[in-house]
Steps between C-alpha positions, in 0.01 A plus 500: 500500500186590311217263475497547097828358522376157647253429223593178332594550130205433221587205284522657185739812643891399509614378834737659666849380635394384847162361351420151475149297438509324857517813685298727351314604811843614624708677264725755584624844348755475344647779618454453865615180482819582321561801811429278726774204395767823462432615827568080629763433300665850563437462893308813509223620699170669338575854508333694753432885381301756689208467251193412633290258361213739447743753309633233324123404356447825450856505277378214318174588402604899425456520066747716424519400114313776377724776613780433237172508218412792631836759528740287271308467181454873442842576564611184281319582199618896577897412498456234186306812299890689587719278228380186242756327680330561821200361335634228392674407812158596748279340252652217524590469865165540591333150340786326638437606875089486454604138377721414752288637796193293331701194556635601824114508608366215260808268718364620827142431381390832639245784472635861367318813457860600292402405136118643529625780618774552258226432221264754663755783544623442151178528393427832662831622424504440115155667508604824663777530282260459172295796685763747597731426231369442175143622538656815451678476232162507322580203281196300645142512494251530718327167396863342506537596875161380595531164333859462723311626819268244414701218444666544840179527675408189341826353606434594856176393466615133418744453730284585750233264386805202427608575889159397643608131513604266292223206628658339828398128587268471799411169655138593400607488190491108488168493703346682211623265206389168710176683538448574176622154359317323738145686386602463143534110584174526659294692232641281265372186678130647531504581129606184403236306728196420201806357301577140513703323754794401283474875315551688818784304611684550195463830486572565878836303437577728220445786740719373751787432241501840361457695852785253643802677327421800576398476905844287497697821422405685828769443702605582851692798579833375737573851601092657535344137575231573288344328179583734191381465173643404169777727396509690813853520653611622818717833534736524724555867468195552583401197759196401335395311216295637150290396327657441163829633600706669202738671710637732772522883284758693754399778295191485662574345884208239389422207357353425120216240522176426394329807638691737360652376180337688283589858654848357549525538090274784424737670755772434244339542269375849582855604610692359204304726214469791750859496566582449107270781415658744749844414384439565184329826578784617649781428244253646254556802719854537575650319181229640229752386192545133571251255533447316773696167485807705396437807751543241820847434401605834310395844578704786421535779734315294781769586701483905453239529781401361845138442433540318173777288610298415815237410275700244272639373809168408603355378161826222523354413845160464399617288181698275708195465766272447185733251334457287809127544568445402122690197527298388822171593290563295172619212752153506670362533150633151448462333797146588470434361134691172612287500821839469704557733816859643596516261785419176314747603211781495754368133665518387128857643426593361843352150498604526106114447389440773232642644217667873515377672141534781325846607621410434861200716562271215541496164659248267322373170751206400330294435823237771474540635119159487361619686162546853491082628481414264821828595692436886492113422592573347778736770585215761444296287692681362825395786712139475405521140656718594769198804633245193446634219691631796777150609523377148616780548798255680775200220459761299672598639814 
């Protein structure tokens, strides 16, 4: 059994079925633990194969995921460009395993290289098809190809940046803030020495009453045994906890947290208008007589040729990737004008402490909303203060 698997539960994730608050230092897979009562009640022995245990680790850890991304796509997207039906059918299909794979993996709260690489070879592959397919054609400009190119460089560029690290809780962490509390204390105490007796303690016991709240809220970690700070949350995808913890992004194997927040949504934000733009360039191209809201669902003669039903075929997949990738953005959008992350939404709709709005793409708790101009400043900000109070981290080893 794998050591991830003995780490007690958090006490804001659901328990499982063999879970339990007195035991938490020894819970059990589930799964192991179910084997093992078949194999007692069933009078059966472990089985004994002539696997190794080194080729069986080596089994284990193999990622295989990104060979279906990488031969199955093309030849997907080829056979639903054949028929509309096809389309239809493929098109379909296709969201429903991604979705049931994520789940698969989101249940097993494990690490795959399967969606980023799905996301990267779609990437690549839509672009080589806008090159050697309806470049030329002729029907678009130079200028028009250079501000695509540009927009997936950018893309890269982001997600690169957004992978760095998503600002992981480190026991020096804690060290830092008592530090820097405790000299704040202490500067305040030498300024307020030529003022009266009675002044100084007043103020000093104002101090203490607005600093106690918020040193209250770091809490300790059950699963890192480490102090984390308000709003962080532990991963356990990941086996760490962030600072500020949104969520786990399969999309991108990594977390979203305070570090890299704001690359997490100029990455959508940068893919959602460069993907938009490039569809529309190409039913501009291959269906010149309709516009473009009408072309994606009716284009006569698609269907005549190869390339330009290959091409619609991929405009529908890039819609439907788009469609999702746009909802995720104007969700973030909200979360961060009510000052709410992904994470604590889902506390609130579990403990039943907030308010789902605006047909559920927001849920509003009312703990940290500052109105909208504050909220989105200290978004803007949060990795300004972040690089600060990490910089004091080396004066303390």
């Amino acid at each position: 059994m794998k050591w991830e698997k003995l780490k007690p539960p958090e006490p804001e994730d659901p328990m499982c079925c063999c879970e339990c608050d007195v035991y938490q230092s020894r819970c059990f897979d589930c799964e192991d633990l179910d084997e093992a009562c078949n194999r007692w009640l069933k009078d059966k022995p472990r089985s004994r194969g002539f696997t190794s245990p080194m080729f069986g680790a080596v089994i284990d850890n193999l990622e295989i995921s990104m060979i279906p991304a990488l031969l199955l796509l093309p030849l997907l997207l080829r056979a639903a460009s054949l028929h509309y039906l096809l389309g239809i059918i493929i098109l379909t299909a296709l969201p429903v395993l991604v979705l049931w794979y994520y789940h698969a993996t989101h249940r097993k709260k494990r690490r795959t290289l399967f969606f980023l690489t799905l996301a990267l070879y779609s990437l690549a592959y839509m672009y080589y098809l806008f090159i050697t397919e309806i470049l030329p054609r002729g029907d678009v400009s130079l200028l028009q190809v250079c501000a695509v190119t540009t927009g997936m460089i950018l893309t890269l560029l982001s997600l690169i940046h957004t992978k760095r690290g998503p600002g992981f809780v480190t026991a020096s962490l804690y060290e830092a803030h008592s530090c820097r509390m405790q000299a704040e204390e202490e500067s305040t105490h030498a300024g307020g020495s030529d003022q009266p007796e009675a002044a100084s303690s007043v103020t000093s016991f104002d101090l203490r009453a607005k600093r106690e709240p918020l040193t209250d809220k770091w809490s300790l970690c059950p699963v890192c045994k480490i102090m984390r700070p308000p709003r962080a949350g532990h991963c356990r995808t990941c086996g760490s906890c962030v600072q500020r913890l949104d969520h786990h992004c399969v999309w991108m194997n990594s977390c979203v947290g305070q570090a890299n927040h704001h690359s997490f949504l100029q990455t959508l934000c940068v893919f959602v208008f460069t993907s938009m733009y490039g569809i529309s360039l190409v039913l501009s191209s291959i269906c010149p007589e309709q516009n473009l809201v009408p072309a994606l669902f009716y284009c006569p003669g698609v269907y005549s040729q190869s390339s330009t039903a290959l091409c619609f075929t991929c405009c529908w997949y890039s819609s439907i990737i788009t469609g999702g990738l746009l909802h995720l953005l104007v969700s973030q959008v909200l979360n961060i004008s009510y000052n709410v992350t992904e994470r604590e939404a889902q506390l609130a709709l579990r403990n039943k402490t907030g308010q789902s709005r605006l047909w559920g793409l927001v849920v509003v708790t009312g703990e940290y909303s500052r109105g909208l101009y504050q909220n989105w400043v200290e978004f803007l900000t949060m990795t300004d203060a972040l690089a600060a109070l990490q910089s004091k981290l080396p004066n303390l080893v």
